[in-house]
N, CA, C and O atoms as a printed pandas DataFrame, in Angstrom:
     atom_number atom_name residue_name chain_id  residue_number  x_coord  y_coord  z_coord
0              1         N          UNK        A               1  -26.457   -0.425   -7.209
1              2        CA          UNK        A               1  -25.846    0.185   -6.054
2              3         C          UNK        A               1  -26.105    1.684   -6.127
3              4         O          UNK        A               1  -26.258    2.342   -7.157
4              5         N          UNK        A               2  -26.129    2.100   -4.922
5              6        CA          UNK        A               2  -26.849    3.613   -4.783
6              7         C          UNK        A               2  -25.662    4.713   -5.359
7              8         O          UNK        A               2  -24.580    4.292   -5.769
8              9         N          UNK        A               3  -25.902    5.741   -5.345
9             10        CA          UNK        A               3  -24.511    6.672   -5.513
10            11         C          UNK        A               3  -23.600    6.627   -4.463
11            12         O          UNK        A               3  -22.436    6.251   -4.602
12            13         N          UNK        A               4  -24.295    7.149   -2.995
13            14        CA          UNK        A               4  -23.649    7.008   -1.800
14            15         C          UNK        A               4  -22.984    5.784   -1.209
15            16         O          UNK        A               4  -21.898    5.886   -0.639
16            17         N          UNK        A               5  -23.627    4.604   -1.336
17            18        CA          UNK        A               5  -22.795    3.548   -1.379
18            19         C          UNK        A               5  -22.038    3.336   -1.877
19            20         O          UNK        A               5  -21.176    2.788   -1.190
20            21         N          UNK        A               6  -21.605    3.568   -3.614
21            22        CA          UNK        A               6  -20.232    3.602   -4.348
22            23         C          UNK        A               6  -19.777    4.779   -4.134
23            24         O          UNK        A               6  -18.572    4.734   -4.381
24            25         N          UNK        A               7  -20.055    5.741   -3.833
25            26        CA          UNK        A               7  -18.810    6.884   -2.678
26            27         C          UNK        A               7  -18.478    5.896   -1.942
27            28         O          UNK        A               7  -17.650    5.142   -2.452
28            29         N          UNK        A               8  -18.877    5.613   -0.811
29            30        CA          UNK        A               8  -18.411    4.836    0.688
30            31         C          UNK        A               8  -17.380    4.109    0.013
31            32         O          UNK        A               8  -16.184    4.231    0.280
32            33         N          UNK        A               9  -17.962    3.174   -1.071
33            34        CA          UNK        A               9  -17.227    2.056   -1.633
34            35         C          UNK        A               9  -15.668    2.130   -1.900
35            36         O          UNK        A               9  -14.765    1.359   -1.578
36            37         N          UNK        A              10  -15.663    3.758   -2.855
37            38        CA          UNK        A              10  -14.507    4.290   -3.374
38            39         C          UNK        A              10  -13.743    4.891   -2.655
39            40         O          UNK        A              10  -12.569    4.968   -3.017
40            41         N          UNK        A              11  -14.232    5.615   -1.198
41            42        CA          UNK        A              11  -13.525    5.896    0.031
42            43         C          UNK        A              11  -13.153    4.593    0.839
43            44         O          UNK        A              11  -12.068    4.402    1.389
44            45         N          UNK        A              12  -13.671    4.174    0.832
45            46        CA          UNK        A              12  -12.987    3.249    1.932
46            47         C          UNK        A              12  -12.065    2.352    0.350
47            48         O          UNK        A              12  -11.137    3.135    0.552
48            49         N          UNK        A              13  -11.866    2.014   -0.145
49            50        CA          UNK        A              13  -10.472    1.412   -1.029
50            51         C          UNK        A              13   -9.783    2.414   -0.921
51            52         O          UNK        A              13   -8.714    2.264   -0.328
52            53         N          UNK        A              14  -10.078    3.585   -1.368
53            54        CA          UNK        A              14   -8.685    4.704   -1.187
54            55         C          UNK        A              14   -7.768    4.667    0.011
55            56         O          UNK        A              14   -6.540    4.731    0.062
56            57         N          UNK        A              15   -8.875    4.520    1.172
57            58        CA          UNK        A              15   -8.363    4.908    2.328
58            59         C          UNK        A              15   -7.481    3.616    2.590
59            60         O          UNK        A              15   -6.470    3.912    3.227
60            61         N          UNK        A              16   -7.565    2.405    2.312
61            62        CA          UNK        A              16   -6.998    1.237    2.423
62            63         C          UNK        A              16   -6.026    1.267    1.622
63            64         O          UNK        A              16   -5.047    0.718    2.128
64            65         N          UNK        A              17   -5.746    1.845    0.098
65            66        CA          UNK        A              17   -4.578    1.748   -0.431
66            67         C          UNK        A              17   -3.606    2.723    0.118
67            68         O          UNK        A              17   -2.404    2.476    0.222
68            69         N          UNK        A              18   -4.315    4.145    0.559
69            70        CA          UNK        A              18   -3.375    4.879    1.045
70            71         C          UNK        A              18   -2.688    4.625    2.306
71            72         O          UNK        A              18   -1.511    4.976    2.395
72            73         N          UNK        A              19   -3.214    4.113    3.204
73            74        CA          UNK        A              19   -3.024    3.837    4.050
74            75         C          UNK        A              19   -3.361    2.710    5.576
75            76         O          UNK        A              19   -3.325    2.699    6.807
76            77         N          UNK        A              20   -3.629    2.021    4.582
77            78        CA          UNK        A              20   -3.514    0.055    4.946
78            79         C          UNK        A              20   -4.398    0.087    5.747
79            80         O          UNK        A              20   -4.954    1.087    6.202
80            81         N          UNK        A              21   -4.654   -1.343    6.051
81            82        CA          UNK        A              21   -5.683   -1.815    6.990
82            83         C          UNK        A              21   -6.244   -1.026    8.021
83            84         O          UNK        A              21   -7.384   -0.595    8.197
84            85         N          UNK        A              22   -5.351   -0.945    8.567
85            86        CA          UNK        A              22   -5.565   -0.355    9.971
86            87         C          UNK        A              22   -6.532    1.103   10.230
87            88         O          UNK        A              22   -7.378    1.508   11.027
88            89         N          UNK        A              23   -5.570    1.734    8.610
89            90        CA          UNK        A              23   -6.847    2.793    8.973
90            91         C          UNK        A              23   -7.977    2.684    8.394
91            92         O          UNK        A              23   -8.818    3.574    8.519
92            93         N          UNK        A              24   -8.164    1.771    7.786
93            94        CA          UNK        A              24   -9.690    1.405    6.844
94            95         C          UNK        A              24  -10.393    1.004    8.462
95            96         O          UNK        A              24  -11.286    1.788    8.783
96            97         N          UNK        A              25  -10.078   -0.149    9.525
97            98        CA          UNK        A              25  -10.621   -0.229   10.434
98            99         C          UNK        A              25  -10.935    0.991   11.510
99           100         O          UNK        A              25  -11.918    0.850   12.237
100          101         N          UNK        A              26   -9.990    2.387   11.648
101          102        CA          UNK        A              26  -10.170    3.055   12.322
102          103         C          UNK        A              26  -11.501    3.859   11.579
103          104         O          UNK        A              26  -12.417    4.301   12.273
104          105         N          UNK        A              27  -11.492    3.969   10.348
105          106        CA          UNK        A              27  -12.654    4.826    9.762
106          107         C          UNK        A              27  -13.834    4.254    9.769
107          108         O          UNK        A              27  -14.789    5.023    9.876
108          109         N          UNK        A              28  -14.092    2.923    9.672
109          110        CA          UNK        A              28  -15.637    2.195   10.006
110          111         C          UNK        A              28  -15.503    2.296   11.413
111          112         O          UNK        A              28  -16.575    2.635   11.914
112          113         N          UNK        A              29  -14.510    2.115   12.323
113          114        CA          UNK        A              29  -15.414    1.861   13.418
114          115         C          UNK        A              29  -15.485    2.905   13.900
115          116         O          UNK        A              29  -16.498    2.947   14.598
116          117         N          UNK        A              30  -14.902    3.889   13.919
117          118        CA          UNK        A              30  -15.185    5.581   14.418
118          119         C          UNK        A              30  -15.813    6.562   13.156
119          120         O          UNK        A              30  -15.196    7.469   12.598
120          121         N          UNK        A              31  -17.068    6.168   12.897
121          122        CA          UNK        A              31  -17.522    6.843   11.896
122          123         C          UNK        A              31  -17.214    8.380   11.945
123          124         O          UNK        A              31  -16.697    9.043   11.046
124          125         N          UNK        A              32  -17.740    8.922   13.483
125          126        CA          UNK        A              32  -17.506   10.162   13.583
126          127         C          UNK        A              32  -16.345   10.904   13.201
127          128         O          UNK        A              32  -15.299   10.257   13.243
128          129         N          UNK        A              33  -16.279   11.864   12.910
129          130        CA          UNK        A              33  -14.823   12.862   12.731
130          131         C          UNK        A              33  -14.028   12.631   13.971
131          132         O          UNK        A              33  -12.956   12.059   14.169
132          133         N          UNK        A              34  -14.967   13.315   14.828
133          134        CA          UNK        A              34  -14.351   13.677   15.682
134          135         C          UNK        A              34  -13.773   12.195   16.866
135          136         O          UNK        A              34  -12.926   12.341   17.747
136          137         N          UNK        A              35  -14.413   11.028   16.591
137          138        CA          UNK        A              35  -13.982    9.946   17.515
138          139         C          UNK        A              35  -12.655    9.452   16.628
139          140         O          UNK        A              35  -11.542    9.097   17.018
140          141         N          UNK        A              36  -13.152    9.557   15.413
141          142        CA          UNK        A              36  -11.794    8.637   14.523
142          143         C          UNK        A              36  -10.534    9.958   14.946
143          144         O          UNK        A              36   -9.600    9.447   15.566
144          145         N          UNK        A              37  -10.415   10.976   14.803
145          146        CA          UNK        A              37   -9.437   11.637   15.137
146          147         C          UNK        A              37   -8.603   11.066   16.036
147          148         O          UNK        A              37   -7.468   10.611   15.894
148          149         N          UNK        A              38   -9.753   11.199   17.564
149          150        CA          UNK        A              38   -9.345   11.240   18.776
150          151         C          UNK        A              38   -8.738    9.809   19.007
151          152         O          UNK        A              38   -7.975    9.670   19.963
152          153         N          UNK        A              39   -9.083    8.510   18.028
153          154        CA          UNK        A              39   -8.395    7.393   18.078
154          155         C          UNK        A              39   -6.759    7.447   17.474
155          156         O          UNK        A              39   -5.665    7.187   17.976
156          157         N          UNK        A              40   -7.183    7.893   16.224
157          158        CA          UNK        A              40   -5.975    7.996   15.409
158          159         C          UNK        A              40   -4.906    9.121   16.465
159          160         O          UNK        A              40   -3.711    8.828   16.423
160          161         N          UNK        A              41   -5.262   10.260   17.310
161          162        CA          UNK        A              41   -4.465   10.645   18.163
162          163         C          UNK        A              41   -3.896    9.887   19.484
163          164         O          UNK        A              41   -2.843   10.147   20.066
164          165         N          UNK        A              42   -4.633    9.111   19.741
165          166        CA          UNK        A              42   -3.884    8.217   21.017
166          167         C          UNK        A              42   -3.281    7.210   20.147
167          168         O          UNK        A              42   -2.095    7.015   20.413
168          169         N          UNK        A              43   -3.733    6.542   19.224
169          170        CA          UNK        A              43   -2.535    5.638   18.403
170          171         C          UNK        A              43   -1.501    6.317   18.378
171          172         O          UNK        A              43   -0.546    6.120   19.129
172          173         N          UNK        A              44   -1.556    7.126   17.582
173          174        CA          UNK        A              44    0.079    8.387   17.104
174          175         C          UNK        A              44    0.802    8.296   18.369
175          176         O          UNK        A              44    1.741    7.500   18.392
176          177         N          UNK        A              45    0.550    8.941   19.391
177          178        CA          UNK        A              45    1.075    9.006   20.756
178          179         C          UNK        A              45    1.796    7.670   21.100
179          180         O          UNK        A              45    3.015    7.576   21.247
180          181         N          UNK        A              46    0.753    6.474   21.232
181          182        CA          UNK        A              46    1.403    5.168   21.658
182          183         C          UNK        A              46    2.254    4.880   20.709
183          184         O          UNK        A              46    3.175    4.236   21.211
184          185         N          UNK        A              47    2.380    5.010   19.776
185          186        CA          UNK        A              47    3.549    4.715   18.842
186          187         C          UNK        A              47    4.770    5.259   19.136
187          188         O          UNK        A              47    5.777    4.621   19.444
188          189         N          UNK        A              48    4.636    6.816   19.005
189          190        CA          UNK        A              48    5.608    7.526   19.523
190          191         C          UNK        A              48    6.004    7.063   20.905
191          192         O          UNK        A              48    7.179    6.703   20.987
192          193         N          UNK        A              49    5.440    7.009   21.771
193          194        CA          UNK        A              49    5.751    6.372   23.279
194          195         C          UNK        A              49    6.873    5.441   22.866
195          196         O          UNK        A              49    8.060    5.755   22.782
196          197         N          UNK        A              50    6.202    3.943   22.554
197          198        CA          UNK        A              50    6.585    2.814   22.298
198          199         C          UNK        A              50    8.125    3.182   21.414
199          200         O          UNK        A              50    9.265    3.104   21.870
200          201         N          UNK        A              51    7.807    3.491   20.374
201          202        CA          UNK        A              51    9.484    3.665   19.611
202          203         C          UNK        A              51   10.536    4.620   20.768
203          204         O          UNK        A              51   11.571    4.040   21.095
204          205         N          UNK        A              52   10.347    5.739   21.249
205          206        CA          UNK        A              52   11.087    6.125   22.136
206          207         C          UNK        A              52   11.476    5.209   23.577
207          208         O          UNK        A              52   12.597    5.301   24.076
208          209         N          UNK        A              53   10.175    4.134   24.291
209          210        CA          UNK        A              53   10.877    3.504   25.284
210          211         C          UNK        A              53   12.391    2.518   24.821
211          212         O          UNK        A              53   13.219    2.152   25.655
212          213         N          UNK        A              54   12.471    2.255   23.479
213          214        CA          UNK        A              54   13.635    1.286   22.882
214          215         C          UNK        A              54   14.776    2.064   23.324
215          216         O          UNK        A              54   15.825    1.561   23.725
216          217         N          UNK        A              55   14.532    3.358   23.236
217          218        CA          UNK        A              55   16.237    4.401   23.691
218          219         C          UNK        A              55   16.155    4.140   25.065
219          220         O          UNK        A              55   15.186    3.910   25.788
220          221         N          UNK        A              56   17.546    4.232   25.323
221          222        CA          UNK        A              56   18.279    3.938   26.584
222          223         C          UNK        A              56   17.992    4.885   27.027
223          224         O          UNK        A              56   17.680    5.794   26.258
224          225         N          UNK        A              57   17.964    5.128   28.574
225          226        CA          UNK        A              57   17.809    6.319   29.690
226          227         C          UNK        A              57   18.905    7.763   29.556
227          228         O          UNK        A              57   18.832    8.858   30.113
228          229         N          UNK        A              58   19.915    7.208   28.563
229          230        CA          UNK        A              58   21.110    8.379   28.470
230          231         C          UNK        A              58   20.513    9.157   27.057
231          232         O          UNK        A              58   20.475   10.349   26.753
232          233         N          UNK        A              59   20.073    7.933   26.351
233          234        CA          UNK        A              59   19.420    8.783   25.101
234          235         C          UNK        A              59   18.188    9.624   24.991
235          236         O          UNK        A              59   18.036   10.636   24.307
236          237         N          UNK        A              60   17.092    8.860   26.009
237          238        CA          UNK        A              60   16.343   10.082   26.585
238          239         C          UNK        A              60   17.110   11.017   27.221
239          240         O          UNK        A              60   16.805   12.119   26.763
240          241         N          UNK        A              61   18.475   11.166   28.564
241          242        CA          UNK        A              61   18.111   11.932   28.404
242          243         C          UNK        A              61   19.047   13.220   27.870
243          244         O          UNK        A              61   19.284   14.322   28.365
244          245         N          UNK        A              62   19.489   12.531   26.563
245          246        CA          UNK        A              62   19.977   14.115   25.513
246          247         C          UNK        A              62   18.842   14.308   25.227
247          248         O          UNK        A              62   18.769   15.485   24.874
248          249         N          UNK        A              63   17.820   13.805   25.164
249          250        CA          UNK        A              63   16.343   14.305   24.257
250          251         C          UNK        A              63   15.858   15.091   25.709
251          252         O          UNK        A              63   14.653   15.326   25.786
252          253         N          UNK        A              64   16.341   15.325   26.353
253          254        CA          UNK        A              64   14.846   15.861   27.874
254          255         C          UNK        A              64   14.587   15.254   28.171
255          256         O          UNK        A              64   13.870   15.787   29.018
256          257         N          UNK        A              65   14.421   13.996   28.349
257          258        CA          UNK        A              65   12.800   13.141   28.530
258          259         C          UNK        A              65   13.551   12.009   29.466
259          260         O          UNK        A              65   14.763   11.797   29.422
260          261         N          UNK        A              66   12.645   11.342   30.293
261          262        CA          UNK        A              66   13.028   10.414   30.801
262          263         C          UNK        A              66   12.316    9.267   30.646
263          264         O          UNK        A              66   11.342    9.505   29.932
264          265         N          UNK        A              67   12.367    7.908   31.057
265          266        CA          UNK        A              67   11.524    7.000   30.925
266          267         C          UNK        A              67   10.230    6.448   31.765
267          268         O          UNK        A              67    9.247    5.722   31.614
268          269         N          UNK        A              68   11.113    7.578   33.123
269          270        CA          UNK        A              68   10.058    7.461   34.236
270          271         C          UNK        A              68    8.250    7.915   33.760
271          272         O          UNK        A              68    7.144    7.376   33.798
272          273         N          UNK        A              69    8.944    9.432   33.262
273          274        CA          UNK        A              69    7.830   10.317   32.741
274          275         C          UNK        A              69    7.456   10.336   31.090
275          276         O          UNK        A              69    6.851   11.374   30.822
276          277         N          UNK        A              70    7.624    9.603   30.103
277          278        CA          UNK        A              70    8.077    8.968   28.701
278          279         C          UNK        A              70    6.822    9.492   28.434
279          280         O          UNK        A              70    6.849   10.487   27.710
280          281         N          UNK        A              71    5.651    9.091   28.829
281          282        CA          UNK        A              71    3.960    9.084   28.247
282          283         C          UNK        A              71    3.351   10.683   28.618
283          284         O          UNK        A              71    2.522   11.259   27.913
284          285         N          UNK        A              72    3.700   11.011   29.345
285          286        CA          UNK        A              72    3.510   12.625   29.855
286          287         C          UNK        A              72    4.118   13.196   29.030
287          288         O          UNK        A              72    3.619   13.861   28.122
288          289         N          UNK        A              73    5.595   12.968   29.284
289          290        CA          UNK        A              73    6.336   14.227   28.055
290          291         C          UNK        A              73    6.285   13.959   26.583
291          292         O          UNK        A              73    7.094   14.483   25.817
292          293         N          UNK        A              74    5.397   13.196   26.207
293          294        CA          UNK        A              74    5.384   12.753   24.386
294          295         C          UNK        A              74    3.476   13.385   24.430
295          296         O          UNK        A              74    2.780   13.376   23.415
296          297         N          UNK        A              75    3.119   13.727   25.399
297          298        CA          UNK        A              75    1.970   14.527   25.078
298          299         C          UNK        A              75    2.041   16.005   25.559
299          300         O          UNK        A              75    1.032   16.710   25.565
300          301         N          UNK        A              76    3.685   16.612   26.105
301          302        CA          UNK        A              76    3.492   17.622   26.594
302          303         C          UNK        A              76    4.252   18.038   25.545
303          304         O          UNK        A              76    4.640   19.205   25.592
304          305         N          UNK        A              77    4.625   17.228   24.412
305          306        CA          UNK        A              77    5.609   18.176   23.079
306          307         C          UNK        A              77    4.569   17.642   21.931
307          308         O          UNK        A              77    4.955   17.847   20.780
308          309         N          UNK        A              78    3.512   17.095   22.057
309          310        CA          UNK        A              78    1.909   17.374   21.114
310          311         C          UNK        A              78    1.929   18.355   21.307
311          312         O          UNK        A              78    2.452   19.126   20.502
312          313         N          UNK        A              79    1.275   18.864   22.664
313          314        CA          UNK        A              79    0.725   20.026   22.657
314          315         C          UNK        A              79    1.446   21.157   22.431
315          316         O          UNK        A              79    0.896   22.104   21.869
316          317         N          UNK        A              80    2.602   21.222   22.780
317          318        CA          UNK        A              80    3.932   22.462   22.324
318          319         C          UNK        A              80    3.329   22.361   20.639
319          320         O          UNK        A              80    2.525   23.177   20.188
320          321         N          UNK        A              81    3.711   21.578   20.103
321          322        CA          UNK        A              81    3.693   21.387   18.643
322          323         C          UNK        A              81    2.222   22.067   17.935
323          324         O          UNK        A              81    1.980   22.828   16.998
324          325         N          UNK        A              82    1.732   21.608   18.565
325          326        CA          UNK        A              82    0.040   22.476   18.108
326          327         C          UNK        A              82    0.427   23.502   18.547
327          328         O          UNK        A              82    0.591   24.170   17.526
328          329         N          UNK        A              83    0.771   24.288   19.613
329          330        CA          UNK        A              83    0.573   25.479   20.105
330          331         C          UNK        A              83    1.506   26.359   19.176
331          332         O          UNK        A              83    1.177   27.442   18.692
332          333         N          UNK        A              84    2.696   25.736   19.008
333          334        CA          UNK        A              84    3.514   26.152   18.141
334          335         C          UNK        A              84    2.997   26.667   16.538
335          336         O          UNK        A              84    2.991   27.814   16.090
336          337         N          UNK        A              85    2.594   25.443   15.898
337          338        CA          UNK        A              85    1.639   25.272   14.916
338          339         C          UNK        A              85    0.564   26.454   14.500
339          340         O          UNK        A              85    0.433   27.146   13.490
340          341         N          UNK        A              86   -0.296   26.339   16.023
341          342        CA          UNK        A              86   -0.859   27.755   15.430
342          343         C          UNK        A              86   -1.073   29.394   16.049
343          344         O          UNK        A              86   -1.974   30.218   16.204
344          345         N          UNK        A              87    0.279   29.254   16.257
345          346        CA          UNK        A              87    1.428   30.440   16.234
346          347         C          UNK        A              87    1.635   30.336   15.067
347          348         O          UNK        A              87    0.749   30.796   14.346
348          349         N          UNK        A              88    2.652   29.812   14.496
349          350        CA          UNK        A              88    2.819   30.134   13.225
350          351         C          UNK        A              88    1.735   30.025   12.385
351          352         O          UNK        A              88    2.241   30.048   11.264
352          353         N          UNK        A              89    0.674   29.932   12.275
353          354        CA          UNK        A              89   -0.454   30.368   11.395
354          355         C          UNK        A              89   -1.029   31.627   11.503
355          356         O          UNK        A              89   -1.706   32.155   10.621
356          357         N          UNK        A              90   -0.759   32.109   12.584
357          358        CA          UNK        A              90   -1.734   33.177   13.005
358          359         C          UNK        A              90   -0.939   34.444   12.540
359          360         O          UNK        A              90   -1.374   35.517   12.122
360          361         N          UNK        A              91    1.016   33.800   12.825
361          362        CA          UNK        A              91    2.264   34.876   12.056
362          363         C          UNK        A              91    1.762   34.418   11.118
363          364         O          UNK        A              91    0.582   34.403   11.469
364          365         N          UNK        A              92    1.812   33.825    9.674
365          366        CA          UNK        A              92    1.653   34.359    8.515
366          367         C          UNK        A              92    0.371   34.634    8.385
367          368         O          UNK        A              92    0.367   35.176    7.280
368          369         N          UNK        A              93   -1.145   34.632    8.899
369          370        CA          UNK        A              93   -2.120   35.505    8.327
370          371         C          UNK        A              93   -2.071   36.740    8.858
371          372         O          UNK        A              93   -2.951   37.514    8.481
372          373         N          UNK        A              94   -1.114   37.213    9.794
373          374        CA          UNK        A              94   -1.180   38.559   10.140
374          375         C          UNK        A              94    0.006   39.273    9.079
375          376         O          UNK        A              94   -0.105   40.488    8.918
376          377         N          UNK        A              95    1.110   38.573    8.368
377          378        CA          UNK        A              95    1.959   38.836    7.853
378          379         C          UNK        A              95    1.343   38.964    6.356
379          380         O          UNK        A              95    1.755   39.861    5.621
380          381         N          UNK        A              96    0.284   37.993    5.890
381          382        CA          UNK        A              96   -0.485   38.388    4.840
382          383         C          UNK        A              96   -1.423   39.422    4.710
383          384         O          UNK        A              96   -1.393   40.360    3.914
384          385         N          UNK        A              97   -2.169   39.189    5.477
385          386        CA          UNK        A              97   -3.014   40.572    5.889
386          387         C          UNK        A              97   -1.868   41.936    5.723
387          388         O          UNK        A              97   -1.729   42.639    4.722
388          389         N          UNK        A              98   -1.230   42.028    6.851
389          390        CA          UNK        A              98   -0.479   43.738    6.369
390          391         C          UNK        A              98    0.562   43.892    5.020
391          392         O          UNK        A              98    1.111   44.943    4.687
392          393         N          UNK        A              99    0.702   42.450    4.265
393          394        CA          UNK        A              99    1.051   42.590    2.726
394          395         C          UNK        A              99   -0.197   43.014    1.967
395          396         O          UNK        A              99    0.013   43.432    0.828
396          397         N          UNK        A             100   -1.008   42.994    2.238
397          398        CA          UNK        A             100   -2.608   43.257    1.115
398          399         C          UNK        A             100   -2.146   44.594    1.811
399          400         O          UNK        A             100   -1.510   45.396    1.126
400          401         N          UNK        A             101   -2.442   44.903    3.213
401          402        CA          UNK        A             101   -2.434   46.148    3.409
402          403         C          UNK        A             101   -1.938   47.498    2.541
403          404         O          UNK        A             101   -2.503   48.553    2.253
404          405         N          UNK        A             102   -0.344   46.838    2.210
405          406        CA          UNK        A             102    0.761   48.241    2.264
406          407         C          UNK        A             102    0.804   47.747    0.851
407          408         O          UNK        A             102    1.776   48.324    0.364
408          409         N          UNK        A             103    0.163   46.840   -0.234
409          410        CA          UNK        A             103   -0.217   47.227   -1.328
410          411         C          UNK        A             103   -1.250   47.897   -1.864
411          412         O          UNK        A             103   -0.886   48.590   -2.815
412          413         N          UNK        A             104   -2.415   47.961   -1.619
413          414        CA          UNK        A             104   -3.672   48.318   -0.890
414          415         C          UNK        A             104   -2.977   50.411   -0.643
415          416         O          UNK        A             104   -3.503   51.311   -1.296
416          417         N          UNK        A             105   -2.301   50.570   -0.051
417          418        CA          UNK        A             105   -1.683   51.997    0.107
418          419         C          UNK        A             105   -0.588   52.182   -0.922
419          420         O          UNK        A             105   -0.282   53.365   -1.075
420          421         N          UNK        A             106    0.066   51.333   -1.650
421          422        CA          UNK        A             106    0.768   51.654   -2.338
422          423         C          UNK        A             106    0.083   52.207   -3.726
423          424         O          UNK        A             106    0.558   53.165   -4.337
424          425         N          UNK        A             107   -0.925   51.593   -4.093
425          426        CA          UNK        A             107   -1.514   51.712   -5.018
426          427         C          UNK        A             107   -2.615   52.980   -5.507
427          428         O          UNK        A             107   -3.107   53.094   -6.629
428          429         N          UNK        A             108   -2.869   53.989   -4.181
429          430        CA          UNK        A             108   -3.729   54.950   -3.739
430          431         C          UNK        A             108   -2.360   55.998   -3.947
431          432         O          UNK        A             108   -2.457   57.198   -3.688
């Protein structure tokens, strides 16, 4: 067996013990990065969907959300969440950056 084939070999068992069938099937059949993502992101979503339609219409709506609009607003608090996400990345590399800074002057 080649090298690259026992890589593949040893990735795909990992990926199956770590995290079961399902995603061993999402990684062969979306070889690409970027398709397996974009699967594994509409799964995530329908999940989330699906477990939230079980709450009652009063329990959506203490959460915001309604059931009418359930699939819209569970991708309009993805995207909050990323946006959020990298906001806060961008605060701590600007917060790291002017720590190098004002040591950087302390030290002069």
């Amino acid at each position: 067996m080649s090298m690259t084939a026992t890589t593949s070999l040893n990735t795909a068992r990992q990926s199956y013990q770590q995290h079961g069938l399902i995603s061993l099937w999402g990684r062969l059949r979306y070889r690409e990065p970027g398709a397996y993502e974009a699967w594994l992101h509409e799964r995530d979503m329908t999940i989330i969907t699906a477990t939230l339609m079980r709450l009652s219409e009063r329990q959506l709506n203490r959460l915001g959300l309604s059931r009418k609009t359930l699939a819209i607003d569970v991708e309009d608090l993805a995207l909050r969440a990323e946006r959020e996400a990298a906001i806060g990345r961008e605060v701590l590399e600007l917060v790291r950056d002017n720590s190098s800074e004002n040591h950087a002057i302390a030290a002069e």
